[in-house]
C-alpha positions as CSV (number, residue, x, y, z in Angstrom):
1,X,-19.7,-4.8,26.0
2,X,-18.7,-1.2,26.6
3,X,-15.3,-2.2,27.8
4,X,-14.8,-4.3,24.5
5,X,-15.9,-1.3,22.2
6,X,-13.6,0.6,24.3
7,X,-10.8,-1.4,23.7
8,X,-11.6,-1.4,19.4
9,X,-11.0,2.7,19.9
10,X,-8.2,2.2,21.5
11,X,-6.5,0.2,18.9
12,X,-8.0,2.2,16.3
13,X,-6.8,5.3,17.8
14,X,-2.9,3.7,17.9
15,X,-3.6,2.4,14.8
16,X,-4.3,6.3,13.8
17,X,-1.1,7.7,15.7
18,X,1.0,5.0,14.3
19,X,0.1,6.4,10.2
20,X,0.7,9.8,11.7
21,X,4.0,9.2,13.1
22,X,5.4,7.8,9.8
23,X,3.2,9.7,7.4
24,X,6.8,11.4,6.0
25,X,9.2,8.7,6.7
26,X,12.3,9.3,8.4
27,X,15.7,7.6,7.7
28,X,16.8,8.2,11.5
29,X,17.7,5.8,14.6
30,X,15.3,3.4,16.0
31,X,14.5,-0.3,16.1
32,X,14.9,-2.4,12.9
33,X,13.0,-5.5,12.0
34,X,15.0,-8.4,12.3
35,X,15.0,-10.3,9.1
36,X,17.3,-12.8,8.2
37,X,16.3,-13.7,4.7
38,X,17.2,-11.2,2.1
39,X,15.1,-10.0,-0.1
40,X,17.2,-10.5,-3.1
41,X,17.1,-14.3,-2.3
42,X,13.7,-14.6,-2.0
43,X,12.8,-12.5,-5.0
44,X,14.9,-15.0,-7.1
45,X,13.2,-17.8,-4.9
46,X,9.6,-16.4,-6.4
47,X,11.4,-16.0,-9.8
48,X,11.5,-12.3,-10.1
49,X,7.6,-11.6,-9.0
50,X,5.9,-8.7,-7.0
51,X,6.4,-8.6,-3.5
52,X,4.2,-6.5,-0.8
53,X,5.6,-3.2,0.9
54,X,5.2,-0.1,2.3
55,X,6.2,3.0,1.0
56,X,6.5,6.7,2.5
57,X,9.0,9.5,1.9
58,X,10.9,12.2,3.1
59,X,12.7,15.2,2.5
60,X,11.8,17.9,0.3
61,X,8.7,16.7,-2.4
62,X,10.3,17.1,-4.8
63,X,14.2,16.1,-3.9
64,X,16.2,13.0,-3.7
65,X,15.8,12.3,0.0
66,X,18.4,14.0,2.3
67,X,19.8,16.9,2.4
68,X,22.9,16.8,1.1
69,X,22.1,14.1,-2.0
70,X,23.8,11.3,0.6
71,X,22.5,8.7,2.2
72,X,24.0,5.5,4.4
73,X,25.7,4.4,1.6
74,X,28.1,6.8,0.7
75,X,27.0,7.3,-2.7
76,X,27.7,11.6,-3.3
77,X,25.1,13.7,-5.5
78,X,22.1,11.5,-5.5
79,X,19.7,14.6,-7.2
80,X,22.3,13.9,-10.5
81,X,22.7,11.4,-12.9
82,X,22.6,8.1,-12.9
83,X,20.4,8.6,-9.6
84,X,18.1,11.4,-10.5
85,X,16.4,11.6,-7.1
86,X,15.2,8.4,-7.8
87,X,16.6,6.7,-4.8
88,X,15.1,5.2,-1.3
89,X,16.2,4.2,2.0
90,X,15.5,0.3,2.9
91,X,15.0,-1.4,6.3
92,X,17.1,-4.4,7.3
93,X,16.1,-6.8,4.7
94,X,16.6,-4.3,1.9
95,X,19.9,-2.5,3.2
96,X,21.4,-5.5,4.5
97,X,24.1,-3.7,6.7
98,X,25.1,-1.8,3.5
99,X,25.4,-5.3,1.2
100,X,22.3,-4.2,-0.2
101,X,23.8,-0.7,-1.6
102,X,23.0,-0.1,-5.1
103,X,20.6,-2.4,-5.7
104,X,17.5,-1.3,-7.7
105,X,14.0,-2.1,-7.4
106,X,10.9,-1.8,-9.7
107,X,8.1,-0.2,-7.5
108,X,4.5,0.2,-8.3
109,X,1.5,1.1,-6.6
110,X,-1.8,0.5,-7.9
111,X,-5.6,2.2,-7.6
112,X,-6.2,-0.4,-5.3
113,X,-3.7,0.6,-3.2
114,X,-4.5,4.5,-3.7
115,X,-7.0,6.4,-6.2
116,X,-3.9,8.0,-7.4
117,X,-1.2,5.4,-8.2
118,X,-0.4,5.0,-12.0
119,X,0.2,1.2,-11.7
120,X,3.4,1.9,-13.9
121,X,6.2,0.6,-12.8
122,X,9.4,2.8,-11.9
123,X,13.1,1.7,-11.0
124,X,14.5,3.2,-7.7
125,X,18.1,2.7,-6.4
126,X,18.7,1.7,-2.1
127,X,21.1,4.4,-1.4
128,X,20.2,4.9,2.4
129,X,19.0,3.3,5.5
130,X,15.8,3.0,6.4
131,X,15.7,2.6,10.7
132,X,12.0,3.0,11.3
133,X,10.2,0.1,9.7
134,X,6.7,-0.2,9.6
135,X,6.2,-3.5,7.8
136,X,8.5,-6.6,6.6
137,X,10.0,-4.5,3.7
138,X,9.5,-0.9,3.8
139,X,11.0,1.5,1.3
140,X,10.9,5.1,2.8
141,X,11.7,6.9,-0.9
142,X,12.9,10.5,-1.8
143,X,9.7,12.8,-2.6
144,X,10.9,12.6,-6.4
145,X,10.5,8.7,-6.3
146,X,7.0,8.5,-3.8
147,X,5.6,11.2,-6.1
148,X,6.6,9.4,-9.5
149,X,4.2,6.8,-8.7
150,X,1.5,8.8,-9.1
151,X,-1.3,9.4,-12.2
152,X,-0.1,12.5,-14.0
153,X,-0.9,15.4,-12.1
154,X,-1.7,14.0,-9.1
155,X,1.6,13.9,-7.7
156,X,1.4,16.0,-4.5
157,X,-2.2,14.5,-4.1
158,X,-0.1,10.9,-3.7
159,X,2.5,12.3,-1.1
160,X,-0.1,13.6,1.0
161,X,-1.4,9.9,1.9
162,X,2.0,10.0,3.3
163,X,2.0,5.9,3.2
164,X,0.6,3.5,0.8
165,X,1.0,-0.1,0.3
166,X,2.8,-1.2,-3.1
167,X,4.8,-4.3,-4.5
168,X,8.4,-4.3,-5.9
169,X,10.7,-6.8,-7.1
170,X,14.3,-6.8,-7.2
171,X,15.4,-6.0,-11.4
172,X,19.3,-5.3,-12.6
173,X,20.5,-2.0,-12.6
174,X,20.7,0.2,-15.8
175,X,23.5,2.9,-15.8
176,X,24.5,3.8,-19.5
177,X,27.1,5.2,-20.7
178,X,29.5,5.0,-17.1
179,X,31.8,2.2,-15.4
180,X,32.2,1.5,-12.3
181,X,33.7,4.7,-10.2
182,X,36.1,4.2,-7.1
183,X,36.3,7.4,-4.7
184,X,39.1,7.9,-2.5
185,X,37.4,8.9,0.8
186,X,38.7,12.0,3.0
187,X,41.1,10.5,6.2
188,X,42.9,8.1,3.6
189,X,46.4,8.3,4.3
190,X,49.9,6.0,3.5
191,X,48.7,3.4,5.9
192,X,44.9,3.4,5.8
193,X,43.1,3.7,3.0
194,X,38.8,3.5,2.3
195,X,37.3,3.5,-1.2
196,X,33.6,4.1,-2.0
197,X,32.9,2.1,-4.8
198,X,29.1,3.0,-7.2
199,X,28.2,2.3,-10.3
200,X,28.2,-1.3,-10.5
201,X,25.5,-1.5,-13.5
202,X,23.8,-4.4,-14.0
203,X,24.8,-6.2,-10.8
204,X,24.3,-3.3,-8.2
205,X,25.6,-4.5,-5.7
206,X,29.5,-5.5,-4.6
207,X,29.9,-8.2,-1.8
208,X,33.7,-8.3,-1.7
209,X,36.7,-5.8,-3.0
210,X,40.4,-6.9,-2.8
211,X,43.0,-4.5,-3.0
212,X,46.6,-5.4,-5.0
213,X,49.5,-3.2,-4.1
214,X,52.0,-2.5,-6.9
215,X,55.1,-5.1,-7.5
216,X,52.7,-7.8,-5.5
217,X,51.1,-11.0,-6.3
218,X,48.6,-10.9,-3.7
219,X,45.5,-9.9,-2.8
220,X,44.2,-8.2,0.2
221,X,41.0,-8.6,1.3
222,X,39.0,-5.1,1.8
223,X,36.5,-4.8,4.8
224,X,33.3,-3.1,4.5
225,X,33.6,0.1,6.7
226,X,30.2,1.0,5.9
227,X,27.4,1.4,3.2
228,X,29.5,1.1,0.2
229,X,32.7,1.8,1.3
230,X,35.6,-0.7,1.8
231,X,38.6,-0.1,3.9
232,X,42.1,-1.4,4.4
233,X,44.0,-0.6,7.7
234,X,47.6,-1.7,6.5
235,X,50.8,-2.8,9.2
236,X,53.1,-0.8,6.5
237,X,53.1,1.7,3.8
238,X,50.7,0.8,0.9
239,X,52.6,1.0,-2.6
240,X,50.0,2.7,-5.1
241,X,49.5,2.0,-7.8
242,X,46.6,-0.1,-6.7
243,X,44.4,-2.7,-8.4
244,X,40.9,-3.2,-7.4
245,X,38.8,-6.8,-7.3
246,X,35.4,-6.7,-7.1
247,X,32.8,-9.3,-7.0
248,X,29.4,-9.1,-7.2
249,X,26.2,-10.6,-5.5
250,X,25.7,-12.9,-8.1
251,X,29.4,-14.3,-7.9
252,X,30.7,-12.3,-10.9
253,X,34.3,-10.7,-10.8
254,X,36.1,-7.6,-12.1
255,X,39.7,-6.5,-12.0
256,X,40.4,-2.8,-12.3
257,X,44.0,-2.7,-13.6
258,X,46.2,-0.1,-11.3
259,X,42.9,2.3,-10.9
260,X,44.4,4.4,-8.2
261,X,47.8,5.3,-9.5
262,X,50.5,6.5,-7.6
263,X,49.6,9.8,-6.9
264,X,46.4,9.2,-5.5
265,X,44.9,11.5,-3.5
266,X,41.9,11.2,-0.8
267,X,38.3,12.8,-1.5
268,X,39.2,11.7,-5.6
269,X,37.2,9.8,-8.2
270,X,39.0,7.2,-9.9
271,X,37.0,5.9,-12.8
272,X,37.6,2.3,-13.9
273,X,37.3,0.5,-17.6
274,X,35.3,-2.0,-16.0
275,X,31.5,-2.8,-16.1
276,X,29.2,-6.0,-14.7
């Protein structure tokens, strides 16, 4: 008997250390959960409804997660518009080695799940990995988006639980007002080139971008490097101007007409007149 209510402290006590150790949420190296499903399939599998997570958060309270308004993805300035700090890491079946980039999510908590969640509804955008998972689909949000959730005034009260169970579902994107954006990355150079591409509205995410040099009637398939950026390591001298193919999740494609002209330069924004 004593040994058995020994053992219930014991896992109560992990169970205690484990809360602890994630109360803040941490977008480091560890361990992932190995999913093989993503969640975008089986969202449109339940047709659109709530799903179960956990949420924590990290960085400053009131910020859009790290630092330097990054992330895993490569999307740049995450505190501005369209992102407005409200932006979260995802674990495996969420980031999907980067093919989940962009996506947005409607997250909710409710007072069952905390005395001071709202219940309302808010959209957040996947902009970084989440490597420390603490249940199937975790979403380790910027302070702005974990606080957001909260009753008004109660903010700070919500982002001291530190964790809190909530649902989400997987909703399009809503970006007024801008099309999709193609950066140049620094380290591009005549025979190697990697393009961040952001913005993709409605569909979020891009699963596949192509890259035709000028005078040519081919296509190139692009590579994802990482996050959201695409790369080309070329056997010659690329011609600029380029065209851009993207396609996105949902099977949709967009060609942007000779977006990086001929005297592109790395670290540069190229804006498209293309939308999803």
């Amino acid at each position: 008997m004593g040994a058995a209510i020994n053992n219930t402290k014991m896992a109560v006590l992990v169970a205690a250390l484990f809360a602890v150790l994630f109360a803040h949420g941490a977008c480091g190296e560890l361990l992932e959960l190995n999913h093989t499903t993503s969640a975008a399939r089986q969202l449109r599998g339940r047709g659109g409804g709530w799903l179960p997570a956990k949420a924590t958060w990290y960085g400053a309270p009131n910020g859009a997660g790290p630092d330097d308004n990054g992330g895993a993805c490569g999307f740049k300035n995450t505190n501005q518009y369209p992102f407005m700090s409200m932006t979260s890491c995802g674990n495996q079946p969420l980031f999907q080695d980067g093919k989940g980039c962009g996506s947005c999510y409607q997250i909710r908590c409710t007072n069952k799940n905390n005395p001071a969640c709202s219940g309302q509804a808010k959209t957040v955008m996947i902009t970084d990995m989440n490597y420390y998972p603490v249940a199937q689909y975790h979403f380790d949000l910027s302070g702005t988006a974990f606080g957001s959730l909260a009753k008004p005034g109660l903010n700070d009260k919500l982002r001291h639980a530190g964790i809190i169970d909530m649902q989400f579902r997987r909703v399009p994107c809503n970006l007024p007002g801008l099309t999709v954006n193609f950066h140049v990355e620094q380290g591009s150079n005549p025979v190697y080139l990697a393009v961040l591409v952001e913005f993709a509205d409605k569909a979020g995410t891009v699963v596949q971008m192509d890259l035709m040099e000028s005078r040519s009637r081919y296509w190139t398939p692009m590579r994802r490097s990482w996050g959201s950026i695409w790369r080309l390591d070329s056997n010659h001298r690329l011609q600029a101007p380029f065209s851009l193919r993207i396609r996105s999740e949902s099977g949709k494609t967009l060609i942007a007409k000779n977006v990086i002209p001929a005297n592109w330069r790395p670290n540069t924004n190229y804006r498209s007149f293309v939308q999803f």
